[in-house]
VEXTIKOL-641130 format. One line per field, with one value per residue: residue number from 1; x, y, z of N, C-alpha, C in turn. Coordinates in pm, 1 decimal. Layout:
resi c(NUM:...)
n.x c(X:...)
n.y c(Y:...)
n.z c(Z:...)
ca.x c(X:...)
ca.y c(Y:...)
ca.z c(Z:...)
c.x c(X:...)
c.y c(Y:...)
c.z c(Z:...)
This chain:
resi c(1:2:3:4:5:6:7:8:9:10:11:12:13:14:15:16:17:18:19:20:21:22:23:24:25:26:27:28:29:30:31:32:33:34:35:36:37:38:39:40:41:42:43:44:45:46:47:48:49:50:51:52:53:54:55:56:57:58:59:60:61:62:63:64:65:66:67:68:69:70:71:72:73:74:75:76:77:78:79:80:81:82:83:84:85:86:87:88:89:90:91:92:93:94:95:96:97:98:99:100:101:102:103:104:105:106:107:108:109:110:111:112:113:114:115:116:117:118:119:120:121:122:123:124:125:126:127:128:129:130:131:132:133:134:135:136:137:138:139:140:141:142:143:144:145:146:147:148:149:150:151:152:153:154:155:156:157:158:159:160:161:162:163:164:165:166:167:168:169:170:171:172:173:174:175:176:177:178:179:180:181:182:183:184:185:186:187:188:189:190:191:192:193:194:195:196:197:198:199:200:201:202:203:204:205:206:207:208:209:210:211:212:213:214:215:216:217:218:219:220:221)
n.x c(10254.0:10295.3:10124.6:9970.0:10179.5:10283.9:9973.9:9981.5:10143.4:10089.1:9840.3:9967.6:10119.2:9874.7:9664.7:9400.3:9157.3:8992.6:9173.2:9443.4:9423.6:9409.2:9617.9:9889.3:9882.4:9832.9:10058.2:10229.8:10261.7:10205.3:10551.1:10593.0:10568.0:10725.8:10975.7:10980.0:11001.4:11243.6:11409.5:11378.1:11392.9:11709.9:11756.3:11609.8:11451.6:11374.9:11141.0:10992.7:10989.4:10799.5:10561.0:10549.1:10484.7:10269.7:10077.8:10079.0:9992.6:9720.3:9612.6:9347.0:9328.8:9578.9:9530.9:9286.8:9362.7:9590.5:9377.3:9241.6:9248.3:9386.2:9583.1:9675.3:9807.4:10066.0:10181.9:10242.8:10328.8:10605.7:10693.0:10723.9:10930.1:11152.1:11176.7:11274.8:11493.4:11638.5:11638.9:11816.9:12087.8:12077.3:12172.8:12408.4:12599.1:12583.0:12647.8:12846.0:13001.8:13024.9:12899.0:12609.5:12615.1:12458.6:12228.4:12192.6:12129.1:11914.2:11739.7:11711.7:11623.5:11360.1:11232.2:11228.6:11043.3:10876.1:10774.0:10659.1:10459.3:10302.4:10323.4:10433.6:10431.7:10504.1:10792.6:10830.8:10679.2:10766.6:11004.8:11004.1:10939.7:11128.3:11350.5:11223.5:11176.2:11507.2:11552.4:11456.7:11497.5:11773.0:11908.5:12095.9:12367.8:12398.1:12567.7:12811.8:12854.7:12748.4:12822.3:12862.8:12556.1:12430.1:12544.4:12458.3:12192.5:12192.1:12270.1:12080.2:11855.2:11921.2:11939.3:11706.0:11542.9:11673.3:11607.5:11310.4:11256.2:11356.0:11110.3:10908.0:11045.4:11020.4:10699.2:10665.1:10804.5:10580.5:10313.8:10311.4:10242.4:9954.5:10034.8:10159.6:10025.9:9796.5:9939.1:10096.0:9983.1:9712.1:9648.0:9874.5:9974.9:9671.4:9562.1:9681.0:9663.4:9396.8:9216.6:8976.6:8876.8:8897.9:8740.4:8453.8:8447.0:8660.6:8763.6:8817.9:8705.7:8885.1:8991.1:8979.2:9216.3:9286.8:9140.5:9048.9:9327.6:9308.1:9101.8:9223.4:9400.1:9306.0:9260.7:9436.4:9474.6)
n.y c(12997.1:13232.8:13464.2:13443.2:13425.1:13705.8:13890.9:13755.5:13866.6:14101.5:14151.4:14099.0:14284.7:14487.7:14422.6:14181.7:14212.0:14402.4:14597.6:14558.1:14293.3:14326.5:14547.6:14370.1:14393.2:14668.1:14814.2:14643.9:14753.7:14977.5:14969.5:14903.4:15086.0:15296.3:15128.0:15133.1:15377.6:15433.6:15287.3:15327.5:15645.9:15710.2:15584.0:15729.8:15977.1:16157.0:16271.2:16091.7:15881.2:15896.9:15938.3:15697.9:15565.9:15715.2:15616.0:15335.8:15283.4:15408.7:15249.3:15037.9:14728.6:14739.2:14926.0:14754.0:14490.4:14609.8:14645.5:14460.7:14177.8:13891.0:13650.7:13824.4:14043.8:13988.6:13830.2:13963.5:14156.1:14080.2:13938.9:14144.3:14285.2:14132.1:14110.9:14405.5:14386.7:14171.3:14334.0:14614.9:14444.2:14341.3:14582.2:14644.4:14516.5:14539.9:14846.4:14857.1:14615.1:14457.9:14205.2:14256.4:14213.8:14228.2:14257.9:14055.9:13839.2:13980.6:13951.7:13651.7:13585.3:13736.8:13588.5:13359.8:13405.3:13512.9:13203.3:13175.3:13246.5:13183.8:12954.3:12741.3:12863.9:13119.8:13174.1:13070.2:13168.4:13461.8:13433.4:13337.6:13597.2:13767.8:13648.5:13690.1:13937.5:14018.8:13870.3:14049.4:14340.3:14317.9:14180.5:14240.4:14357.9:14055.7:13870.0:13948.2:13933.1:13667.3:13501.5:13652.5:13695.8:13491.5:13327.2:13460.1:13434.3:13195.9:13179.8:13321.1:13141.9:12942.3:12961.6:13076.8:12825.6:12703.3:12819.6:12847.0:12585.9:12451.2:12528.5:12370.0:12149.2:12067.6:12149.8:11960.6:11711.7:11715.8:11705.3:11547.4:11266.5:11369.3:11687.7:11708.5:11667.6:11834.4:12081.3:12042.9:11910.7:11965.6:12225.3:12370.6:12209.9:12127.4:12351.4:12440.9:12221.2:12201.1:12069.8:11850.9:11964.1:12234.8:12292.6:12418.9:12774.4:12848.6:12799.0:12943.8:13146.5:13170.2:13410.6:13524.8:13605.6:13832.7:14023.5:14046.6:14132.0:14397.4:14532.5:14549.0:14719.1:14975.3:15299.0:15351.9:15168.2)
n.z c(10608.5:10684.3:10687.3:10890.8:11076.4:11118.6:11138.7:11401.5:11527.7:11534.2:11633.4:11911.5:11936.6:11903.0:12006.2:12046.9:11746.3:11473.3:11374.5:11416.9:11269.4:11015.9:10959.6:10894.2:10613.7:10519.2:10612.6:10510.9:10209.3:10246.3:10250.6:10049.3:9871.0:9962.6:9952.0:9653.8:9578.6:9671.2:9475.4:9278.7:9251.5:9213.5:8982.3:8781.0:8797.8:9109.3:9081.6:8887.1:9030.9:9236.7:9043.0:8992.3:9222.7:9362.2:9128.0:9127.3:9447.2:9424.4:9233.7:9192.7:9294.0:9420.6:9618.2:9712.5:9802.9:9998.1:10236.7:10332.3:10555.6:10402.3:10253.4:10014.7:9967.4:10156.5:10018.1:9742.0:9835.0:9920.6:9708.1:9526.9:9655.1:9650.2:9335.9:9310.8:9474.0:9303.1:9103.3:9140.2:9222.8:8950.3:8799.6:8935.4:8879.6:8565.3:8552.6:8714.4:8720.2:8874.3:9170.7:9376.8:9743.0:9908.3:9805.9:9632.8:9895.2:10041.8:9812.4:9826.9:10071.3:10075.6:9843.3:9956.0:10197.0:10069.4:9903.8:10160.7:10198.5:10032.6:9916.2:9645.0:9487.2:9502.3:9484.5:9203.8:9034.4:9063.2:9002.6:8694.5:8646.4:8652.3:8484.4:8247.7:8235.7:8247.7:8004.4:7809.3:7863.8:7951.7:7747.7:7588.8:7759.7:7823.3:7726.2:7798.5:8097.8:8169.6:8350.2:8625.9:8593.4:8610.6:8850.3:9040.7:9038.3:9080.1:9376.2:9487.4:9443.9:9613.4:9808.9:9906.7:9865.7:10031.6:10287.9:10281.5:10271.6:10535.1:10688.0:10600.4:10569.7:10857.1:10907.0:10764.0:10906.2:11117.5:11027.5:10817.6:10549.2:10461.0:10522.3:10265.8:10100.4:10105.9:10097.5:9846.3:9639.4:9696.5:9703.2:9525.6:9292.9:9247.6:9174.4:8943.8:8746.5:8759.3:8922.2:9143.5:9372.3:9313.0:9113.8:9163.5:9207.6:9137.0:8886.9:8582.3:8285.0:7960.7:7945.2:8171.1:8328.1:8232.1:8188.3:8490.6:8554.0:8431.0:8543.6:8825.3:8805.6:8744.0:8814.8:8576.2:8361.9)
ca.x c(10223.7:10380.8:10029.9:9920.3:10282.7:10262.6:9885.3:9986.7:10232.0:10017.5:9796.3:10050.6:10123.6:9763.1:9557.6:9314.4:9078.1:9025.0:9308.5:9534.3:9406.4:9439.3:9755.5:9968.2:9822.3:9834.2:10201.3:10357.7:10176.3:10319.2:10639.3:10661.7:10562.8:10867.0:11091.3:10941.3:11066.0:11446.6:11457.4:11354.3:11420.9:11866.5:11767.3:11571.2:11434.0:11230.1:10963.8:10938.9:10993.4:10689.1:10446.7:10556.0:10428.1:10109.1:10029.6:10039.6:9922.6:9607.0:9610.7:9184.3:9355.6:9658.7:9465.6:9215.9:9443.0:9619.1:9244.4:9179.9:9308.0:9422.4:9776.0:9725.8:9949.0:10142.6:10244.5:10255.2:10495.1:10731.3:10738.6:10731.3:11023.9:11256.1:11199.3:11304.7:11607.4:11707.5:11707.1:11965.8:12170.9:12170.5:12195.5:12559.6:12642.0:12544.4:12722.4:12983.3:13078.5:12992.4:12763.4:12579.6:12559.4:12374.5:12114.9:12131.1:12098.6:11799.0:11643.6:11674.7:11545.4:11296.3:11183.1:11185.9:10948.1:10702.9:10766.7:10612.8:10317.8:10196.3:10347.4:10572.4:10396.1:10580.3:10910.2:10841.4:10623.6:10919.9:11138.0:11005.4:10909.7:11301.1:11398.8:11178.3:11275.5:11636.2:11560.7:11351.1:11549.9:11923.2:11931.1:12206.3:12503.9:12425.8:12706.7:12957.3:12813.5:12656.7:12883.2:12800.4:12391.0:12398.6:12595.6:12383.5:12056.8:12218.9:12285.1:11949.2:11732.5:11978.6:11939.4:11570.4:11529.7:11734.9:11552.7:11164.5:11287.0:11350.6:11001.4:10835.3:11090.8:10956.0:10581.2:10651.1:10785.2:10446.3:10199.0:10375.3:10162.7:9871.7:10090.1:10199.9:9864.8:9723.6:9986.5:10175.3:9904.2:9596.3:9673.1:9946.3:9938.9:9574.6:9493.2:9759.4:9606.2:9225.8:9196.8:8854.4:8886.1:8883.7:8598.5:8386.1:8485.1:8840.8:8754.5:8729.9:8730.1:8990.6:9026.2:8959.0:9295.5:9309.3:8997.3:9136.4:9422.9:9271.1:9036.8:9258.5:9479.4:9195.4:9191.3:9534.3:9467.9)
ca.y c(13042.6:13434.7:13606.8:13418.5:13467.8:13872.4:13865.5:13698.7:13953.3:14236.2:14090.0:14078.3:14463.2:14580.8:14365.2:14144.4:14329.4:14404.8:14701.0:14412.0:14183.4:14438.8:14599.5:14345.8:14425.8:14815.3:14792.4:14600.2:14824.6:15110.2:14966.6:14895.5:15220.7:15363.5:15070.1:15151.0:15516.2:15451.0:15203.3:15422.2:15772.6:15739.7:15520.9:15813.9:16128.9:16183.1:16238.9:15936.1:15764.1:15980.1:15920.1:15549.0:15535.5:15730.9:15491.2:15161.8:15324.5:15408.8:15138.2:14932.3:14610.2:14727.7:14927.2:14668.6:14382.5:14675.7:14670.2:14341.7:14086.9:13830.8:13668.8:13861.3:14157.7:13946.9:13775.4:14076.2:14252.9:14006.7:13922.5:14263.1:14371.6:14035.7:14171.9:14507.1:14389.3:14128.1:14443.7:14652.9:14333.5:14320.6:14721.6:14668.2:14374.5:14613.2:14919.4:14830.4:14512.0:14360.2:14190.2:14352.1:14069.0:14299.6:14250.8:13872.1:13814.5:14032.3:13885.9:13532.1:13608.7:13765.4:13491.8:13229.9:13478.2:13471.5:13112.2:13088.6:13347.4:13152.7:12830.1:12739.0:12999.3:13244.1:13097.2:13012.9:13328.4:13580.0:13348.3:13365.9:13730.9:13828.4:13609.5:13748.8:14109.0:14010.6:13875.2:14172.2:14463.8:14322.8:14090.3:14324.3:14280.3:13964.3:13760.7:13967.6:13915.0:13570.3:13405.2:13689.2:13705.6:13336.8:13322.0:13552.3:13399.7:13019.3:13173.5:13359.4:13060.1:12808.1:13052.0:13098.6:12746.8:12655.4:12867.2:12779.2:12442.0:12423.3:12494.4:12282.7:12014.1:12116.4:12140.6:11767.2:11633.3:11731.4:11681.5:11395.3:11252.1:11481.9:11773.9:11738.7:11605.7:11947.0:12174.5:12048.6:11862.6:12019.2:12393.5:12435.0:12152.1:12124.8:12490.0:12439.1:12113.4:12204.6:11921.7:11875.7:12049.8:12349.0:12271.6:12519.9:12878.8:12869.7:12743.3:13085.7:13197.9:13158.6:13579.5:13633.3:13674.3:14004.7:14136.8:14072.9:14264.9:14547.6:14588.6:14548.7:14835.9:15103.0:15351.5:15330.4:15057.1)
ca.z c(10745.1:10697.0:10711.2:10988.6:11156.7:11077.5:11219.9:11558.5:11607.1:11497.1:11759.5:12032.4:11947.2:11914.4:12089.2:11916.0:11694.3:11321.9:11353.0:11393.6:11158.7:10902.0:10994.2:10828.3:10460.9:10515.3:10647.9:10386.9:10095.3:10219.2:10294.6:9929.9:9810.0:10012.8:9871.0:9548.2:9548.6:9693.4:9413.7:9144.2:9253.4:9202.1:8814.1:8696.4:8915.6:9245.9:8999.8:8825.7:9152.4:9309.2:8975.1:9032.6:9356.0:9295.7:9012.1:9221.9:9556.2:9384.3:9180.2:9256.8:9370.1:9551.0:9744.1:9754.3:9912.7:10165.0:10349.7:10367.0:10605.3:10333.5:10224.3:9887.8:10018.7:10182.6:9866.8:9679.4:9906.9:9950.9:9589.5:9479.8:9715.1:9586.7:9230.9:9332.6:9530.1:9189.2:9013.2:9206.5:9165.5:8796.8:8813.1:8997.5:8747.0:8458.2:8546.6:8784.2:8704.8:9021.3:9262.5:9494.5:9774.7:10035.6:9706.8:9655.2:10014.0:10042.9:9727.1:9833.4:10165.7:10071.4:9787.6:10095.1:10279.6:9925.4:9906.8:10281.0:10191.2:9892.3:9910.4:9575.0:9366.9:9583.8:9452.5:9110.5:8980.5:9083.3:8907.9:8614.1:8593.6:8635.4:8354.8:8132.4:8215.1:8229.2:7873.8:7742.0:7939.9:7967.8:7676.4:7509.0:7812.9:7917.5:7715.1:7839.7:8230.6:8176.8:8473.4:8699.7:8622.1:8637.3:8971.2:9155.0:9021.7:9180.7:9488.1:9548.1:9428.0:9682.5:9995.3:9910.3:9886.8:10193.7:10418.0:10299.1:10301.3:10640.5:10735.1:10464.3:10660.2:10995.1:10874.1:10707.0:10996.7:11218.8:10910.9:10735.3:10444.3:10477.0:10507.3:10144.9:10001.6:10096.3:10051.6:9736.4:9552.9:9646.2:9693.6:9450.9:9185.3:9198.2:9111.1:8774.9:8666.5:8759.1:9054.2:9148.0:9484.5:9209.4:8962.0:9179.6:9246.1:9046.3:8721.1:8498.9:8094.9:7948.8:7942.5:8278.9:8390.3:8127.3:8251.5:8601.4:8535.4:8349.2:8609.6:8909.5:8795.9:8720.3:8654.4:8491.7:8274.1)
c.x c(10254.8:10275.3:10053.9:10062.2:10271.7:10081.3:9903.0:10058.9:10140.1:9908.4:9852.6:10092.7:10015.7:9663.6:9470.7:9200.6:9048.3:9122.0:9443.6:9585.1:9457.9:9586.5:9863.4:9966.7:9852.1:10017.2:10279.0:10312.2:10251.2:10483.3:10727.9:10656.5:10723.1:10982.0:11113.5:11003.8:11222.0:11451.7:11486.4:11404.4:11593.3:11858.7:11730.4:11539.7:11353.5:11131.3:10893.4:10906.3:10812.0:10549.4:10430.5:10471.9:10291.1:10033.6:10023.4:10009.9:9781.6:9521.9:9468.9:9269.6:9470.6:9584.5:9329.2:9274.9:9508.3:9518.2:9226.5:9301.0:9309.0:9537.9:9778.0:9823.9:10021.2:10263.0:10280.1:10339.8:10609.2:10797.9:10771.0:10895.6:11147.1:11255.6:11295.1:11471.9:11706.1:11737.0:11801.3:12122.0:12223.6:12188.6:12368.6:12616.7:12716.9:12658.6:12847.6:13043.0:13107.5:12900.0:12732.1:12522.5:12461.2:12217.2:12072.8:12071.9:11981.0:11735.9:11611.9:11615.6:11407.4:11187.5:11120.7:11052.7:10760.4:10693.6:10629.1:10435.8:10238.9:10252.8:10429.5:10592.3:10491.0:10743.5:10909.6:10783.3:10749.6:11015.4:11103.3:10936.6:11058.6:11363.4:11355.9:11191.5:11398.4:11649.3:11500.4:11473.5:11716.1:11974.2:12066.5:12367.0:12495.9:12535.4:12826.3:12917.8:12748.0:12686.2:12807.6:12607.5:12342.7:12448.9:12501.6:12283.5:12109.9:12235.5:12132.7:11898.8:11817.3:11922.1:11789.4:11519.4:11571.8:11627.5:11395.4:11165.1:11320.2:11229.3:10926.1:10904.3:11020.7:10822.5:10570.2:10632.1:10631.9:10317.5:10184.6:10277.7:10093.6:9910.2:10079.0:10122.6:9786.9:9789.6:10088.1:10074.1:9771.5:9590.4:9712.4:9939.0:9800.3:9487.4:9609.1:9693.8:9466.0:9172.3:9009.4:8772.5:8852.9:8782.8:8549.1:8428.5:8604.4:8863.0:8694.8:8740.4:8847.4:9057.1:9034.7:9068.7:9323.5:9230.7:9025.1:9256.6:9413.7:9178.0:9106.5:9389.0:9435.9:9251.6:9318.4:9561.2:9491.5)
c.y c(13190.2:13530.5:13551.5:13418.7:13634.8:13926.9:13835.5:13833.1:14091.6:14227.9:14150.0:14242.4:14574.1:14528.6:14313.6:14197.1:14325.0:14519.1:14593.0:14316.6:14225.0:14527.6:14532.4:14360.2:14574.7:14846.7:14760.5:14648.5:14936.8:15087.4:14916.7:14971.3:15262.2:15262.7:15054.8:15281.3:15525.6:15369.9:15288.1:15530.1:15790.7:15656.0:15681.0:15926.9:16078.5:16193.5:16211.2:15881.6:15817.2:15938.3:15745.5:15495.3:15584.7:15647.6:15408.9:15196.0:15332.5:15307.3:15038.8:14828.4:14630.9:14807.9:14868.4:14559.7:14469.4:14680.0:14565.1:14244.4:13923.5:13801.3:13719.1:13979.6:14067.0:13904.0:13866.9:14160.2:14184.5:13973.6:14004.9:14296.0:14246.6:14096.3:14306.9:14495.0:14276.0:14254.6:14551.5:14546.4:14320.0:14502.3:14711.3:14577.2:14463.8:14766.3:14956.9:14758.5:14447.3:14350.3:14237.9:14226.2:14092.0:14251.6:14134.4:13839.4:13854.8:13945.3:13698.7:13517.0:13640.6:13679.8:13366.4:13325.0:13457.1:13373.2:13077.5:13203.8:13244.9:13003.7:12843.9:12847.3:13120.5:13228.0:13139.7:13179.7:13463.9:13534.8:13419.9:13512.6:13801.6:13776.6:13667.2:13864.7:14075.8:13999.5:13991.5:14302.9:14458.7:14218.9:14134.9:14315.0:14156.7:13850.3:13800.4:13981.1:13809.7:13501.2:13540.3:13704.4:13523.1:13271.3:13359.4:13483.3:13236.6:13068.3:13250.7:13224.2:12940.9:12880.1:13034.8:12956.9:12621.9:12662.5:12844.8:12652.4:12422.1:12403.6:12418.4:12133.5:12019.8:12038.5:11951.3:11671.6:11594.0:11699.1:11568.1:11377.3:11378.6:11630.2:11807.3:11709.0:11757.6:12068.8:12177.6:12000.5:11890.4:12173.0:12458.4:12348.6:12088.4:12210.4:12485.9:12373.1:12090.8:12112.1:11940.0:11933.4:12174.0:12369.2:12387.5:12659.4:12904.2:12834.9:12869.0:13067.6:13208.1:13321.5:13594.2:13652.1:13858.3:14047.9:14127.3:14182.9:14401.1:14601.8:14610.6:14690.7:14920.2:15177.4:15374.6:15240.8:15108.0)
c.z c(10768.4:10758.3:10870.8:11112.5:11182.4:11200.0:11381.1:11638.1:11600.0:11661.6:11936.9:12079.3:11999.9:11985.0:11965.2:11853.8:11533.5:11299.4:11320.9:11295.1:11000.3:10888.1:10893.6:10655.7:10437.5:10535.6:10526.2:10249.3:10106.3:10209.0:10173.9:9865.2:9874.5:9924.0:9693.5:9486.3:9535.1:9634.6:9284.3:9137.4:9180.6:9053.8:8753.4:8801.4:9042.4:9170.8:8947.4:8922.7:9231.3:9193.9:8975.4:9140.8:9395.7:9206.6:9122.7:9325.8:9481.2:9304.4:9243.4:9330.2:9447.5:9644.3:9831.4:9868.7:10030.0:10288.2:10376.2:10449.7:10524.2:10317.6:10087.9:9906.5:10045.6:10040.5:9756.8:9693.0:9898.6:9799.4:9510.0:9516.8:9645.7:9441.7:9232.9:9357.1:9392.2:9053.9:9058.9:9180.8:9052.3:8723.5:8825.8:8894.2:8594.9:8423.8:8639.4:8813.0:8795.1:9079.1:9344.9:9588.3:9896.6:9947.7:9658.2:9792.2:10042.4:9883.2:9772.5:9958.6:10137.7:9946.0:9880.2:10157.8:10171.4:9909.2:10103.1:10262.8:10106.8:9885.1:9778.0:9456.7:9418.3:9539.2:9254.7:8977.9:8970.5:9038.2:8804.2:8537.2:8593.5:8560.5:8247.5:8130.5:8187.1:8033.7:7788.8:7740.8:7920.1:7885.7:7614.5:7605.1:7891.4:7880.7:7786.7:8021.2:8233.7:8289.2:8561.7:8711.3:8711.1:8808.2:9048.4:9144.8:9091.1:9268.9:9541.6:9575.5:9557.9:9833.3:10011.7:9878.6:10047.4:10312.9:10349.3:10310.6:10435.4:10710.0:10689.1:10561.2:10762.9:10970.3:10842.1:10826.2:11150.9:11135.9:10875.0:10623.8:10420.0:10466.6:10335.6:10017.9:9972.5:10020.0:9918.4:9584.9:9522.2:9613.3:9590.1:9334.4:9118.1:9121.3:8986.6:8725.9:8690.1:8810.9:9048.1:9220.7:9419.6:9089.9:9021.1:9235.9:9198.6:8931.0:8665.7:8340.4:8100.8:7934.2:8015.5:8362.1:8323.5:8189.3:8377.3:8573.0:8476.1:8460.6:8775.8:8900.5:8718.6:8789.8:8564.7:8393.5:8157.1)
């Protein structure tokens, strides 16, 4: 429900319109470019952080989804900015031997928020793209920090389960059956296991996520 929460309010601000409609896509694009810079700029320079942010601003599909009134920004921002904020986290872990809980707190918030953009993909995707950096990137101190990575990563995923779980309860209780027919079995476990709701318009080659991605981040590819 996030876009269409974000939307209402955009609404309520601008009056109804396509400025509106659009607003929440353009907003949270930039608002990750900026959180993109004060993430980067104090690791390496202002002018990494600045060619960072030129790169993915220009980037075909992010500035494709910032124009369009869609939840693919949505989902994009929110999941983007939880990555961002699990890496500050294992930043403070790394070189100061502590948690940063201003940085869990914000990551598991902000996982619940991608959980409510995208349903469980919003959850589960940002999971497992911070394991596999963690393993790639911080494979070298993680025995001697395995209680603290492991701590922080149970208390994000509990908070960020708490709080989309509440509405998912909510939603249940007003939906009931039907609720969870649509949104667990057809939406989200029908587009994994190729339901039949999905035979037409979502069934691709088995490449075309590569060629998606090569073409969605032109001309830097």
């Amino acid at each position: 429900p996030l876009f269409h929460w974000f939307g209402a309010g955009a609404a309520k601000l601008f009056g109804w319109g396509e400025f509106a409609i659009r607003f929440t896509s353009a907003a949270l694009a930039a608002l990750v470019l900026a959180v993109v810079f004060a993430v980067v700029a104090p690791v390496f320079t202002w002018q990494v952080a600045l060619l960072a942010v030129m790169i993915l601003a220009s980037a075909f599909e992010w500035a494709r989804a910032a124009s369009l009134a869609r939840v693919d920004m949505v989902f994009a921002a929110t999941a983007n900015l939880a990555l961002l904020a699990l890496f500050v986290v294992l930043r403070g872990i790394r070189h100061e031997g502590r948690i940063r809980w201003g940085g869990v707190v914000s990551a598991g918030v902000l996982l619940a928020l991608s959980t409510l953009a995208k349903g469980p993909a919003g959850l589960i995707l940002p999971g497992l793209a911070a394991v596999v950096f963690v393993g790639v990137q911080y494979r070298e101190f993680i025995p001697r920090s395995w209680g603290r990575v492991v701590g922080a990563g149970c208390v994000v995923l509990i908070l960020a389960s708490v709080l989309a779980g509440i509405w998912y309860l909510l939603a249940y209780q007003v939906g009931g059956e039907r609720f969870l027919e649509v949104q667990f079995f057809r939406e989200n476990l029908g587009r994994l296991t190729g339901g039949e709701e999905y035979q037409i318009g979502h069934r691709k080659p088995r490449l075309y996520s590569v060629v998606d991605l090569l073409v969605g981040f032109l001309p830097w590819s």
